[in-house]
N, C-alpha and C positions, 0 to 999 in steps of 0.2 A: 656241604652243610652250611643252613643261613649261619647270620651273624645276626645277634642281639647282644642288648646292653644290661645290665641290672644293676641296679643301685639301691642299697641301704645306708642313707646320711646317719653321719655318728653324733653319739652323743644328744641324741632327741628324743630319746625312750620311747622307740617305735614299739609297741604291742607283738610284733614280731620281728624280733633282728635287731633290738636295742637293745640285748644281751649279749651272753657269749656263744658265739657261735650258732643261736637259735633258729637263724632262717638258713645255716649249710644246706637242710637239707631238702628244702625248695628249692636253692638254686640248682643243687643235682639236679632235681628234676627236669628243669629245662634244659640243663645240660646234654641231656641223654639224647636231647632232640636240634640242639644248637652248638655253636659257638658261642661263649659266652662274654661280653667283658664285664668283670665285675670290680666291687672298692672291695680291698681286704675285710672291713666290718663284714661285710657278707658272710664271707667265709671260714674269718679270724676265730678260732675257741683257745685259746689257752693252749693244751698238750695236744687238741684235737686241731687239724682243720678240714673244712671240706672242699677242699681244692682239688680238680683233675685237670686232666691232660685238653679238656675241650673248656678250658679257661682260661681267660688272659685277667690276669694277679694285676691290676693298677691303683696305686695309688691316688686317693680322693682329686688332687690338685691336676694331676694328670689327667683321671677320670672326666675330669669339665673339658680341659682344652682337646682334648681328643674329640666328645664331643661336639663342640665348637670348629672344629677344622682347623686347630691350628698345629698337631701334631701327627702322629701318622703309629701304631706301631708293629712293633716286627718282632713273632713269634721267635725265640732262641731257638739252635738246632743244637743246638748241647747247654746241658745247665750251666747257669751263672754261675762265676767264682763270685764269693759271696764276702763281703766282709763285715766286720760286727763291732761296733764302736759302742762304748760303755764309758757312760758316767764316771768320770774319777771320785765321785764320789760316795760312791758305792761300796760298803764295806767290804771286808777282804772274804767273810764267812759266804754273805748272798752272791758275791763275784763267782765265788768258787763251784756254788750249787750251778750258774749260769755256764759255766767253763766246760764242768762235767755234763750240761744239756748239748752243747756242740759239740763234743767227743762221742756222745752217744750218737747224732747224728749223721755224724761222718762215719760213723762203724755199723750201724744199721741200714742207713739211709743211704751210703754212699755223696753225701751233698760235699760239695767242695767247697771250703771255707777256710779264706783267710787266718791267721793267728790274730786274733782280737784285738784292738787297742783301746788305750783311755785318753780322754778327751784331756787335757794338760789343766784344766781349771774346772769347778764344777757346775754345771747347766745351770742349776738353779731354778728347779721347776713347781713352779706354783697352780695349784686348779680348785677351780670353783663353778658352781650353779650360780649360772645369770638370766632372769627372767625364764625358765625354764631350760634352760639349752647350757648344756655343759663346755665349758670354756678355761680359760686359764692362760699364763705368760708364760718365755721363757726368760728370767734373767740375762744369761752370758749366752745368747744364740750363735754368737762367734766359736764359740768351743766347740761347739757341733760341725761348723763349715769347715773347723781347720782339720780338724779329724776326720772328716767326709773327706777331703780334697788327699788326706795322708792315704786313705785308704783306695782311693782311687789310683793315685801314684803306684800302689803296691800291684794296681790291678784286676781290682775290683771292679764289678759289671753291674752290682747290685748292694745294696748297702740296708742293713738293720742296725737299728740305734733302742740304745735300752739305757733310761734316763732312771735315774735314783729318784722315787717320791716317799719316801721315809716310811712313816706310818700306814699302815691298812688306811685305803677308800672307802670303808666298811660307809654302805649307806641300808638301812636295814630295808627300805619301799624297795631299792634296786635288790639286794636279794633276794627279796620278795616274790622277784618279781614283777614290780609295778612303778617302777622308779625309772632315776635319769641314773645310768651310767656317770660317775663322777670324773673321770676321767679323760672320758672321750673324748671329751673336744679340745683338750692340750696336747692329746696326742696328737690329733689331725696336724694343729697346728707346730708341730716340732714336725712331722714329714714332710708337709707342704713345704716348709721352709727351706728344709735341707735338697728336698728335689729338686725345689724351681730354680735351686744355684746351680747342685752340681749335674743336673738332667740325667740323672739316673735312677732307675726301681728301686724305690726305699720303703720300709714300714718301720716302724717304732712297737718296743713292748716295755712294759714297764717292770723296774725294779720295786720290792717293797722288802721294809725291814722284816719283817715277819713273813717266813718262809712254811710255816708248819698246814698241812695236810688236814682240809674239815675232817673230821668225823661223824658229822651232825649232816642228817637225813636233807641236804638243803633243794632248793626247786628248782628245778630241772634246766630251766633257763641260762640258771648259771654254773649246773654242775661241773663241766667242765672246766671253769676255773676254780673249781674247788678241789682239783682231782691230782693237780700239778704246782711245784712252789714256783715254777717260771713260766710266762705267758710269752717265751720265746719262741717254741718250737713251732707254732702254726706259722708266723713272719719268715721263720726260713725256709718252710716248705712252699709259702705262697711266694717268697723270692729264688729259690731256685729255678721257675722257669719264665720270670716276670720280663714281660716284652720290653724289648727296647724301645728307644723313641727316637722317631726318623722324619724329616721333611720330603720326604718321594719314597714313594713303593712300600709294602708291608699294607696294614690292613688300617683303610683313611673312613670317615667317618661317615662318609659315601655308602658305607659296605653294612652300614649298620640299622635293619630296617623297621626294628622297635626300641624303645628304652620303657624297662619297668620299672616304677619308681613309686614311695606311699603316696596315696591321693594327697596327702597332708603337707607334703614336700613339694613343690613344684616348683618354686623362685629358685632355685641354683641355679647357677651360671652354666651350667650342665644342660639341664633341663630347657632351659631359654634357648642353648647352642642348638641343640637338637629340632628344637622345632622349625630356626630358621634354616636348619639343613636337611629338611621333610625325613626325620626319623619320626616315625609314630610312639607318639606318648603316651603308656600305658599306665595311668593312675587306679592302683589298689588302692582298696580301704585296707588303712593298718593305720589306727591313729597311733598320735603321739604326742610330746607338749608341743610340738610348732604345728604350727594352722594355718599354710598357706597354700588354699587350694584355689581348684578355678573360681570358685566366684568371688575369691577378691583377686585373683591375678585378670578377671573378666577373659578367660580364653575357652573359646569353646572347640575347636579341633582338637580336644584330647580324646583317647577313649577311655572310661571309667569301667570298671571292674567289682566287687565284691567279695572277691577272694583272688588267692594267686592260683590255684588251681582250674578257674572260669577262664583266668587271662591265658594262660600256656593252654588250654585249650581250642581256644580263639586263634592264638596267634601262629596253633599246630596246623590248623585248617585254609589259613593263608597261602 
């Protein structure tokens, strides 16, 4: 089975896949006929994910230098021991709902997971909308690394981090619908962080004080995280089998002989790696607020698309 790439960058309010979990079930579709690597947004829904066995789970910072050639990785032949680092500041009511999401896990799912810990001081995580693109800081990014590097110690293969942001992200255009994800791009950047230290499969969900279950008929885009009080469970299912990362052998960037990506997206460091390492760039329409396509990057070996259903058809016939 070939290998292909898929990417949905966070936090840009792509038209599809700049929700929760909205484009899983595109990626299936390619899946059925590939290998896939994908960024967790892809696949990420809150209770839901759309994660299978013909996908490699990578995180975004990962995602690039794979890309790029400068990592290599290696399918697991047994699931990840997993471990799950939380906010110490995190009230003890929402910890608890998050505790009972891992218990349930490991009793349905059979997922192997560490006993959790908390971070010795608290993250401190701020997010905001910046010229359209969802971003944000971390205060104390050190509490994050010491707890990664504890959890590693313990044995961990794979690491999920779930930061306390107080209040509901409530942004009504994103419910909508038709918004940016407020969120997205502090999460990016809290796993970026923490992977490019400790070089293991990590993803981030976040904590919020309000835990309570919509009742309210909302749009489809984000149903799924309105259906569940923690956006954990799809992070542990997309790190129970997330490849490791290797310099020799496993699956090198060589192996990968499209990357589908929105036409509107193409300056990632990803996207750039790929081309100088002759993967074919599949640029869909799927806008969103960033706009950086070929004719201001001036590249014309792309191929462009109109739907992702024209492209996987295309690239089935290859």
């Amino acid at each position: 089975m070939k290998h292909i790439a898929f990417s949905l960058p966070t936090g840009i309010g792509a038209k599809i896949g700049g929700y929760a979990g909205d484009i899983g079930h595109i990626v299936r579709e390619f899946s059925k006929y590939f290998k896939v690597v994908v960024n967790p947004n892809a696949v990420n829904g809150g209770i839901l994910s759309a994660i299978n066995k013909n996908m490699y789970y990578v995180e975004g910072y990962a995602f690039d230098e794979f890309l790029c050639g400068n990592l290599n990785l290696k399918y697991p032949k047994k699931p990840n021991k997993i471990g799950v680092l939380f906010d110490c500041a995190i009230p003890d009511d929402i910890l608890n709902v998050h505790i009972n999401t891992i218990n349930a896990l490991r009793v349905v799912q059979g997922l192997d997971i560490l006993d959790p810990i908390k971070t010795r001081t608290p993250v401190g995580v701020e997010f905001s909308i910046q010229n359209n693109i969802s971003s944000g800081t971390i205060l104390n990014p050190n509490s994050l690394l010491e707890g990664a590097k504890t959890l590693v110690k313990k044995g961990a293969l794979a690491i999920a981090i779930v930061c306390y942001f107080g209040c509901d992200a409530d942004d009504e255009d994103y419910l909508n619908g038709v918004g940016i994800d407020p969120i997205g791009g502090v999460e990016a950047i809290i796993s970026h962080f923490v992977l490019k230290e400790i070089k293991l499969p990590c993803a981030h969900a976040p904590a919020f004080s309000d835990i309570e279950i919509s009742s309210k008929i909302e749009n489809p885009k984000v149903a799924s995280e309105c259906v569940s009080s923690t956006y954990l469970p799809c992070v542990l299912q997309g790190l129970e089998f997330a490849p490791k990362f290797t310099l020799f052998g496993g699956l090198n960037c060589c192996d990968i002989k499209y990357l589908i990506v929105p036409s509107c997206a193409l300056g990632s460091k990803g996207v750039l790696g790929a081309l100088e390492n002759n993967i074919k760039v599949c640029a869909v329409k799927n806008p969103s607020k960033l706009d950086v396509g070929c004719e201001k990057l001036k590249i014309s070996d792309i191929l462009c698309f109109d739907n992702y259903k024209d492209c996987l058809e295309f690239i089935k016939k290859d």
